[in-house]
HTML snippet that shows the backbone in 3Dmol.js (N, CA, C, O; Angstrom):
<script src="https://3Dmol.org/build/3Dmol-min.js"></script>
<div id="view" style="width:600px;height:400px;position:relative"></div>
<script>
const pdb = `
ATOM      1  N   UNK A   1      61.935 107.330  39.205  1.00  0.00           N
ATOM      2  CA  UNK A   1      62.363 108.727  39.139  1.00  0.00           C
ATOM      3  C   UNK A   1      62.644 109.250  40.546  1.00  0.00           C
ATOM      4  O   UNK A   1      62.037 108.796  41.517  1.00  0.00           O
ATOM      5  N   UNK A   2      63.383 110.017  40.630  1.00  0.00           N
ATOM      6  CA  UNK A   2      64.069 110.854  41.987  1.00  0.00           C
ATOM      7  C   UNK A   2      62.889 112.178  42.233  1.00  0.00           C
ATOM      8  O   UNK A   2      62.306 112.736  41.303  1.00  0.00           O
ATOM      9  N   UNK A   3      62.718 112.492  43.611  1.00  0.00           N
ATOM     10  CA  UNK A   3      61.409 113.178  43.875  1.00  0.00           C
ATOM     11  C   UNK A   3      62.129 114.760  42.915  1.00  0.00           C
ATOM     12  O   UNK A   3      61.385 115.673  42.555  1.00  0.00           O
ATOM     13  N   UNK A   4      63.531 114.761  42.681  1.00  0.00           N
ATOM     14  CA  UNK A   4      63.261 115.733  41.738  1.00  0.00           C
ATOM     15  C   UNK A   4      63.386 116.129  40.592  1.00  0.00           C
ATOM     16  O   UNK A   4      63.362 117.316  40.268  1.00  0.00           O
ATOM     17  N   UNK A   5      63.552 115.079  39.754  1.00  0.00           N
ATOM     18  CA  UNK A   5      63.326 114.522  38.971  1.00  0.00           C
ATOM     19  C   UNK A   5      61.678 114.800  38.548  1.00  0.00           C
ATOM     20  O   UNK A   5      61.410 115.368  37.489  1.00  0.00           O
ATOM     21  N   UNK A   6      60.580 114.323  39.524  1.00  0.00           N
ATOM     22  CA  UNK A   6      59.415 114.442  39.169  1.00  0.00           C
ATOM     23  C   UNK A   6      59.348 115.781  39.695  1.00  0.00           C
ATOM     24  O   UNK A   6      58.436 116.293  39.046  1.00  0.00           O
ATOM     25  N   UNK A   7      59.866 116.785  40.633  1.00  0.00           N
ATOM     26  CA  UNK A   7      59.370 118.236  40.545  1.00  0.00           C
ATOM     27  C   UNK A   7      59.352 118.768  39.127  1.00  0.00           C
ATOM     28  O   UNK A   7      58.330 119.196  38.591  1.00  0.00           O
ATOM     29  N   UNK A   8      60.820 118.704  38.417  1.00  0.00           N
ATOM     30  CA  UNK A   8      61.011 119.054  36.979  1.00  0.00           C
ATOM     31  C   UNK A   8      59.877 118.527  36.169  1.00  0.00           C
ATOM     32  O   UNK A   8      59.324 119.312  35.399  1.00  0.00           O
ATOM     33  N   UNK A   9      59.416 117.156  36.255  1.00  0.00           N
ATOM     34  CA  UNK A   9      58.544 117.196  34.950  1.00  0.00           C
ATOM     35  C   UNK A   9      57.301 118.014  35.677  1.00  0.00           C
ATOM     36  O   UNK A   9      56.770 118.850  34.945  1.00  0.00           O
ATOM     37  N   UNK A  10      56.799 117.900  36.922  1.00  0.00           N
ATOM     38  CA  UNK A  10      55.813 118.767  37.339  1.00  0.00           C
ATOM     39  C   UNK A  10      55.884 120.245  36.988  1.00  0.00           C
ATOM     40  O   UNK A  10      54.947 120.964  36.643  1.00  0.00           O
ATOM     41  N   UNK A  11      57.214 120.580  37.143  1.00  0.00           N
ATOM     42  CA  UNK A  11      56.902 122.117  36.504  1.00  0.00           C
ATOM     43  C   UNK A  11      56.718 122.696  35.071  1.00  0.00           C
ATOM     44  O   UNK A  11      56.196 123.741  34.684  1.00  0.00           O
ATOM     45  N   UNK A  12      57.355 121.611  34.375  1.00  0.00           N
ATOM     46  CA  UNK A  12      58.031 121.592  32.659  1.00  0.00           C
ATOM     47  C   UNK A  12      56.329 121.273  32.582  1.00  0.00           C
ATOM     48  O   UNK A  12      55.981 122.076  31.717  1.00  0.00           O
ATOM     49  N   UNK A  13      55.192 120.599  32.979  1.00  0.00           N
ATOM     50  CA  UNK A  13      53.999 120.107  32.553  1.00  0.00           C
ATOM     51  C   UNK A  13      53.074 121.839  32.580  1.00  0.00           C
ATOM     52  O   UNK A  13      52.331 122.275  31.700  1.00  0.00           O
ATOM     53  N   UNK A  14      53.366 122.342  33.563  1.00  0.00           N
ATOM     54  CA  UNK A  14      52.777 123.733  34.066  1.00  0.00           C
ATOM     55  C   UNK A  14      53.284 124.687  34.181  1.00  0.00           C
ATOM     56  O   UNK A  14      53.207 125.454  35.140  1.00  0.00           O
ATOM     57  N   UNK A  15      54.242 124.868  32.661  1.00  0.00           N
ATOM     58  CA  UNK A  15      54.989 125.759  31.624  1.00  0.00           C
ATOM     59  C   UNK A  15      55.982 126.291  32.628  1.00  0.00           C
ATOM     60  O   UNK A  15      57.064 126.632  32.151  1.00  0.00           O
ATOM     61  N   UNK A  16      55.800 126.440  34.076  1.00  0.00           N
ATOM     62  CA  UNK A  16      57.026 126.864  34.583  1.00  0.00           C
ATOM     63  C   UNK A  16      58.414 126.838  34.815  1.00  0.00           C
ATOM     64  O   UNK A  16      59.049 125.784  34.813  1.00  0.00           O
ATOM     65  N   UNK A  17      58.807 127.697  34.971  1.00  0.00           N
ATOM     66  CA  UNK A  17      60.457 128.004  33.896  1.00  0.00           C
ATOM     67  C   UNK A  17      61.080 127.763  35.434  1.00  0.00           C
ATOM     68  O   UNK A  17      60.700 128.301  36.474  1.00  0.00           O
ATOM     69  N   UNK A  18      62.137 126.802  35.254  1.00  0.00           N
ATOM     70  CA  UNK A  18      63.523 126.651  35.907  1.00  0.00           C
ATOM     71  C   UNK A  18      64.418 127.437  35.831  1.00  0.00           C
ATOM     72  O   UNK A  18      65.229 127.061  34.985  1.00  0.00           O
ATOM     73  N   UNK A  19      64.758 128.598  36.416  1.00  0.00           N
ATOM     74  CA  UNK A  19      66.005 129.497  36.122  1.00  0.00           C
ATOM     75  C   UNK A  19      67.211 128.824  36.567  1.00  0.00           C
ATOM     76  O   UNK A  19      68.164 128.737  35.793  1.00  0.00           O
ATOM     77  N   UNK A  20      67.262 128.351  37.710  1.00  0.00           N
ATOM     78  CA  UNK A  20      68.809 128.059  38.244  1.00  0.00           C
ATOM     79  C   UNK A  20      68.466 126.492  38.687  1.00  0.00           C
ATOM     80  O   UNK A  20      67.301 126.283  39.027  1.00  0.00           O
ATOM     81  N   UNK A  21      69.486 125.272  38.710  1.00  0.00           N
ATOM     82  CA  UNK A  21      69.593 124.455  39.383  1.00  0.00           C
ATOM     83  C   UNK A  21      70.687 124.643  40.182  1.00  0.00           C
ATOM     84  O   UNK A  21      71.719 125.084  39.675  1.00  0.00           O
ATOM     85  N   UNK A  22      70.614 124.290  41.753  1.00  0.00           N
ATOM     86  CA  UNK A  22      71.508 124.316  43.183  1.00  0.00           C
ATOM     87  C   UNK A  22      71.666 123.114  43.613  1.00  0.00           C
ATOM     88  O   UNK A  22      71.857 122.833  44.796  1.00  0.00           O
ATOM     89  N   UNK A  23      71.592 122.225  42.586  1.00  0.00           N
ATOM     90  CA  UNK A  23      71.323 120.816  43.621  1.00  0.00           C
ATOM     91  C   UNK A  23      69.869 120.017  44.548  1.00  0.00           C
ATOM     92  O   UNK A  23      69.010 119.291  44.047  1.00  0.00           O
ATOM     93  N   UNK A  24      69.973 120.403  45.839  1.00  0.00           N
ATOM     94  CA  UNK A  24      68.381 120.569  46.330  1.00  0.00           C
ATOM     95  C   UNK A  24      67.607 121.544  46.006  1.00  0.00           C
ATOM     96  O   UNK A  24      66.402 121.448  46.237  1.00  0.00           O
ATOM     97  N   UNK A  25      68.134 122.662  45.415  1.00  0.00           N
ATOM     98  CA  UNK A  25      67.270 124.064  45.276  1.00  0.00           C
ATOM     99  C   UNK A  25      66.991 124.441  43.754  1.00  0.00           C
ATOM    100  O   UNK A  25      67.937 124.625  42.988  1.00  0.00           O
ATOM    101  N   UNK A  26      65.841 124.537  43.391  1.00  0.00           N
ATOM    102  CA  UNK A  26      65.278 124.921  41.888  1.00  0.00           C
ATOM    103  C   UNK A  26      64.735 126.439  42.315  1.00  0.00           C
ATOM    104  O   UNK A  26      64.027 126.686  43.291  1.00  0.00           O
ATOM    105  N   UNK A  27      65.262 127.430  41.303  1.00  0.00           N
ATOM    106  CA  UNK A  27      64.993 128.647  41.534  1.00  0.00           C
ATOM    107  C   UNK A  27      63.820 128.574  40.209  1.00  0.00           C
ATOM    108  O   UNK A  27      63.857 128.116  39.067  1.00  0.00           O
ATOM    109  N   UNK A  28      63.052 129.104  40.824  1.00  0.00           N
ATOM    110  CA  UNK A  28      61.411 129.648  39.632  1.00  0.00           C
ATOM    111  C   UNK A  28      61.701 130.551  39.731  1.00  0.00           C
ATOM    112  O   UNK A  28      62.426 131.064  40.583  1.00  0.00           O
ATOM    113  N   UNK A  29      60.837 131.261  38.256  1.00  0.00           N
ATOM    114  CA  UNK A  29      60.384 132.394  38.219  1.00  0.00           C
ATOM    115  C   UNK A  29      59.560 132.866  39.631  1.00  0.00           C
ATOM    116  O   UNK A  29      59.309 132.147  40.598  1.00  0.00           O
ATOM    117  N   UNK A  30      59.101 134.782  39.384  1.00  0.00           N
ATOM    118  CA  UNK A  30      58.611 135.013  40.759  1.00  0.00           C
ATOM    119  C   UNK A  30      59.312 134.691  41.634  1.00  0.00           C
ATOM    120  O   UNK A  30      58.751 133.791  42.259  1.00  0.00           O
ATOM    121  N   UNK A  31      60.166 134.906  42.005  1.00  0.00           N
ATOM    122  CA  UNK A  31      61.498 134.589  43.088  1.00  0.00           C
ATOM    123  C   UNK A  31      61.033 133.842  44.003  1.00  0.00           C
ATOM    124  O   UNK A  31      60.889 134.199  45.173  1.00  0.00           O
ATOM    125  N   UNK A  32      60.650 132.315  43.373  1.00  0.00           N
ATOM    126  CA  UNK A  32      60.423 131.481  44.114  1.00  0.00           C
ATOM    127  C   UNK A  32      61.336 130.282  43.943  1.00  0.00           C
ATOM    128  O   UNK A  32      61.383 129.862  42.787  1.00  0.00           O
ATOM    129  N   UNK A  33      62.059 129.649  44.822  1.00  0.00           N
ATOM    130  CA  UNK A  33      62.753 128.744  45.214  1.00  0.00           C
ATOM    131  C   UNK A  33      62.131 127.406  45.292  1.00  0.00           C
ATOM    132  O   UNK A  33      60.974 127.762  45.520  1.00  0.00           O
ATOM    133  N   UNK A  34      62.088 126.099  45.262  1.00  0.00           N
ATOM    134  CA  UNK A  34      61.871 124.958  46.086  1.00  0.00           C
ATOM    135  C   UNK A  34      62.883 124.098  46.394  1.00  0.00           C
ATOM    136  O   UNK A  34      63.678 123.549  45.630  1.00  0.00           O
ATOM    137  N   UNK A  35      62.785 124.028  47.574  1.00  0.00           N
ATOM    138  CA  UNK A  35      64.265 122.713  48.275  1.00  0.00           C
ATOM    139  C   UNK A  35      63.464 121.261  48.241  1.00  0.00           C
ATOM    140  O   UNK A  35      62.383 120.956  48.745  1.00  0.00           O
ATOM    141  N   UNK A  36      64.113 120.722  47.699  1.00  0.00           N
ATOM    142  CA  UNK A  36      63.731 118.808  47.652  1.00  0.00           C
ATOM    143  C   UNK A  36      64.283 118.305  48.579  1.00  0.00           C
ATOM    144  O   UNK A  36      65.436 117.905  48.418  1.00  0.00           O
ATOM    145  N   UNK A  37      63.628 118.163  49.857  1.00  0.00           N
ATOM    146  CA  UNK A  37      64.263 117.310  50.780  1.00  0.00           C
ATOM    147  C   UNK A  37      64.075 115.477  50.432  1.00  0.00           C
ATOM    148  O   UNK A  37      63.551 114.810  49.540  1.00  0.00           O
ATOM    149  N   UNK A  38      64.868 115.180  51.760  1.00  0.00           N
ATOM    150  CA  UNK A  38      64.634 113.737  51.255  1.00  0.00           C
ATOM    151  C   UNK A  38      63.804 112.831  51.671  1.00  0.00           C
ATOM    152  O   UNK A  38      63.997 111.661  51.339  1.00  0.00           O
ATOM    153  N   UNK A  39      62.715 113.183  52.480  1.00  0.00           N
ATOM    154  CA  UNK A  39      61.519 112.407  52.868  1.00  0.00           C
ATOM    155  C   UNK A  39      60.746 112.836  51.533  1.00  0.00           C
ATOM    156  O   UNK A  39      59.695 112.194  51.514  1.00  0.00           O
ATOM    157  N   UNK A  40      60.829 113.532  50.588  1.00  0.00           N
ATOM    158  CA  UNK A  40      59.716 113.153  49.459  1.00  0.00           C
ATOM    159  C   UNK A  40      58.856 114.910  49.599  1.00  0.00           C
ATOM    160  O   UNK A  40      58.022 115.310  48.786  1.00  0.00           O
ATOM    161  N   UNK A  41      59.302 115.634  50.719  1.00  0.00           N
ATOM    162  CA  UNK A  41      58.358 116.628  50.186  1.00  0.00           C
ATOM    163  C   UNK A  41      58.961 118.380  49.727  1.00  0.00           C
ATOM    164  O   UNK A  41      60.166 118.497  49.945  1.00  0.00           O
ATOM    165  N   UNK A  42      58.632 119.006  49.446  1.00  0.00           N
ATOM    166  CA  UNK A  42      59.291 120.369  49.096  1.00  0.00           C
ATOM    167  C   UNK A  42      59.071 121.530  49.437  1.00  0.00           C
ATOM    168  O   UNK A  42      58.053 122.162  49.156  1.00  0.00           O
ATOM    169  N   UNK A  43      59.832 121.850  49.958  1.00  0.00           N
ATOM    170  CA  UNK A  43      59.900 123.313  50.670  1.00  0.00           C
ATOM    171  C   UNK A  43      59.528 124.115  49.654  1.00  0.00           C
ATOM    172  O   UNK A  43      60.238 123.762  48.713  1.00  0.00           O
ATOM    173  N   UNK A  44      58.609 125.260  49.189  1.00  0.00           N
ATOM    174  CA  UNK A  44      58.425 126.325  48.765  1.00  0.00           C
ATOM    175  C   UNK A  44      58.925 127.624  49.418  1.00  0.00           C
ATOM    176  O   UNK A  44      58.196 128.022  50.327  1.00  0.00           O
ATOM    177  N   UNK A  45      59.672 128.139  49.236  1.00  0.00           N
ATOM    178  CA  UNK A  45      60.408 129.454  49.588  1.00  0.00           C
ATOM    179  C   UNK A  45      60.290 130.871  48.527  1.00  0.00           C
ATOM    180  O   UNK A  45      60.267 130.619  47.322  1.00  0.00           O
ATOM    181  N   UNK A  46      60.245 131.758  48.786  1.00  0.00           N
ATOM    182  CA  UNK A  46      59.859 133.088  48.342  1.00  0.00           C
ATOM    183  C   UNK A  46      60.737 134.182  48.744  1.00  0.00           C
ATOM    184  O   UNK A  46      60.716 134.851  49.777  1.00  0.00           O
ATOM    185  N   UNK A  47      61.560 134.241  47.670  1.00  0.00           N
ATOM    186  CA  UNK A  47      62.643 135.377  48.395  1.00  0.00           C
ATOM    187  C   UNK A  47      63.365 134.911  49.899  1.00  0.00           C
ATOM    188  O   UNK A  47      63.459 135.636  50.889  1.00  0.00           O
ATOM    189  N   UNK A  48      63.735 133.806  49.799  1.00  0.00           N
ATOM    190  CA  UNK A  48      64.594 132.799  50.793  1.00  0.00           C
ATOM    191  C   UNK A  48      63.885 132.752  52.369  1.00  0.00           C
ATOM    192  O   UNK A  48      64.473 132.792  53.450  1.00  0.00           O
ATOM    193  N   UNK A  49      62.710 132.674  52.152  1.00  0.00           N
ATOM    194  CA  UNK A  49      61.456 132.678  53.673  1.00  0.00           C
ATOM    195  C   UNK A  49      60.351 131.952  52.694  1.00  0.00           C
ATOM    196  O   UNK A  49      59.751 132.276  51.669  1.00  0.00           O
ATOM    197  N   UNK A  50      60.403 130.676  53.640  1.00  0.00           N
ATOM    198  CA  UNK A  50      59.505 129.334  53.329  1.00  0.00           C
ATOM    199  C   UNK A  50      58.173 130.123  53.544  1.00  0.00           C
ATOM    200  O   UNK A  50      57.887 131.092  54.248  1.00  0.00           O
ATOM    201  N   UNK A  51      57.353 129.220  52.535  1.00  0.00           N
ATOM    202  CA  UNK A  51      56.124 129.692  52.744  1.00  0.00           C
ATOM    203  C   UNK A  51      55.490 128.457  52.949  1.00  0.00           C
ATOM    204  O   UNK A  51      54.703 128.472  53.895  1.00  0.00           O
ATOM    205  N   UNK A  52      55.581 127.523  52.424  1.00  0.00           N
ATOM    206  CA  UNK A  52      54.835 125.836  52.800  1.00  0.00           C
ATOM    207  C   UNK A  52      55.293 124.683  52.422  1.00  0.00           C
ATOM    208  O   UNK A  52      55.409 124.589  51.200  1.00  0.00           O
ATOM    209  N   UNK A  53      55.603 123.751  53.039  1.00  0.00           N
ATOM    210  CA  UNK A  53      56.120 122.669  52.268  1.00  0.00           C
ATOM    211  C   UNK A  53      54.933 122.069  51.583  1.00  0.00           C
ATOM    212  O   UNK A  53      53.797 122.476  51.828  1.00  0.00           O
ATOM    213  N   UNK A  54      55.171 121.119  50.740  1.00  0.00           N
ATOM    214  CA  UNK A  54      54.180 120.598  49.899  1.00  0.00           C
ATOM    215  C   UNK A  54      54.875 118.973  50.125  1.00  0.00           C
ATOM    216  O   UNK A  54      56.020 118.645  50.436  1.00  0.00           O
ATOM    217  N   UNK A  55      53.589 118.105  49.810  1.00  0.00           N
ATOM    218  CA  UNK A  55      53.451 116.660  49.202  1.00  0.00           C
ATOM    219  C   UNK A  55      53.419 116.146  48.032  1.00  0.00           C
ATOM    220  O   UNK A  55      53.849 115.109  47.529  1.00  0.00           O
ATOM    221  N   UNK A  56      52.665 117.306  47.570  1.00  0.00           N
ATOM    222  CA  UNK A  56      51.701 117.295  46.535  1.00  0.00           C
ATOM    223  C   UNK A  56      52.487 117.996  45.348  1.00  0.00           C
ATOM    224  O   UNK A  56      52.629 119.198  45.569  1.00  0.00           O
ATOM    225  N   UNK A  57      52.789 117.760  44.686  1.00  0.00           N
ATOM    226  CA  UNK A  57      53.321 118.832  43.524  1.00  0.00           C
ATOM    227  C   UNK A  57      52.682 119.231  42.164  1.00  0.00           C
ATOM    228  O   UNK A  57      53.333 119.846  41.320  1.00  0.00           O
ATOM    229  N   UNK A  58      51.279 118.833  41.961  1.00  0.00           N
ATOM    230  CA  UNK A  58      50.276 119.303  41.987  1.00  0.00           C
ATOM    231  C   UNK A  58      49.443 120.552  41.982  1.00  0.00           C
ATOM    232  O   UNK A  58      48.806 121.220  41.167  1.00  0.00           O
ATOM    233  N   UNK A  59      49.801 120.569  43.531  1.00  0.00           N
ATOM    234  CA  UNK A  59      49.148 121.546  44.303  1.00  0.00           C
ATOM    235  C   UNK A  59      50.634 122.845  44.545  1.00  0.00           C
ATOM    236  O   UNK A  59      50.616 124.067  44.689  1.00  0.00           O
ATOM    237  N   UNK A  60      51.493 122.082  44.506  1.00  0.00           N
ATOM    238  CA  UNK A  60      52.749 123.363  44.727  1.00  0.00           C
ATOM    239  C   UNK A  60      52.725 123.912  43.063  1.00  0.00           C
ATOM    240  O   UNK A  60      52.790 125.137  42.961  1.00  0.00           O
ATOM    241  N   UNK A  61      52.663 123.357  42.132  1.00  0.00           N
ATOM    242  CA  UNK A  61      52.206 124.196  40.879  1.00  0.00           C
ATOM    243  C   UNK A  61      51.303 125.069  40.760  1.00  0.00           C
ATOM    244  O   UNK A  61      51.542 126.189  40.307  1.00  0.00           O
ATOM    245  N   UNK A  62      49.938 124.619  41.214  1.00  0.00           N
ATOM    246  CA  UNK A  62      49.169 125.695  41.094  1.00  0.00           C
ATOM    247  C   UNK A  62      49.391 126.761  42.224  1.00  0.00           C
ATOM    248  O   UNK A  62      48.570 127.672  42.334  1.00  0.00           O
ATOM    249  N   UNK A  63      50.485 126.682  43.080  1.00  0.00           N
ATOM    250  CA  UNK A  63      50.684 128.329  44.093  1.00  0.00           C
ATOM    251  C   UNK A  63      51.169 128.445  43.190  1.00  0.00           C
ATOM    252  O   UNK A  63      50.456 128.945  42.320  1.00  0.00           O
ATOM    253  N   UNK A  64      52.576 128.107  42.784  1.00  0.00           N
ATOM    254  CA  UNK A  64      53.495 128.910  41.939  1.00  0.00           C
ATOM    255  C   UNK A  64      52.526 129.849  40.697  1.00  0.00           C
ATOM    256  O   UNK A  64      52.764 131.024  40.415  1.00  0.00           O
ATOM    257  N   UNK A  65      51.786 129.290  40.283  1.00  0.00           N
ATOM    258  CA  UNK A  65      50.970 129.873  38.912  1.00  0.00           C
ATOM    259  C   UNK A  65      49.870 130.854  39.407  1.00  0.00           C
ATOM    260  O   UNK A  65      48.868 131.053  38.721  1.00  0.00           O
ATOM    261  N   UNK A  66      50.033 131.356  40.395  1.00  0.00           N
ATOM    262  CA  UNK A  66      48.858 131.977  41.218  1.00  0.00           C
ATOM    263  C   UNK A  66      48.946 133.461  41.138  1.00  0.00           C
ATOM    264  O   UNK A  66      48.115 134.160  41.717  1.00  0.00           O
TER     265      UNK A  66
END
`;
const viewer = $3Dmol.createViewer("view");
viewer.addModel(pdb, "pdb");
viewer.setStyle({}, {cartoon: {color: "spectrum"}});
viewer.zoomTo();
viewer.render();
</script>
C-alpha cells in the first residue's frame, strides 16, 4: 500500500470523514488538512499553518479526534 493509501484506511478506521482529495493533500473535517510527503510522514495542517508532522498515523488520528 502507498503511505496514502494507508492514511485513508487510518482515517476510514477512526470514522474520520475525507472531504476533499488534492492529490498529496486530504482535507478533514475541522479544517484540517494532511500533506503525504514522500519520505513516509504527514504534515498535519489547520487552516493551511502546519501544526506537526506525524510518523505515526495512529497518533495523527487521535489529534484529529481531539
Amino acid at each position: 500500500m502507498t503511505p496514502k493509501e494507508l492514511l485513508i484506511n487510518a482515517l476510514q478506521s477512526h470514522n474520520i470523514q475525507v472531504l476533499a482529495d488534492r492529490g498529496k493533500f486530504l482535507d478533514l473535517e475541522k479544517d484540517y488538512t494532511v500533506e503525504v510527503e514522500a519520505n513516509g510522514i504527514y504534515k498535519l495542517l489547520w487552516l493551511g499553518k502546519v501544526v506537526a508532522p506525524f510518523g505515526d498515523l495512529e497518533k495523527l488520528c487521535e489529534f484529529v479526534k481531539m
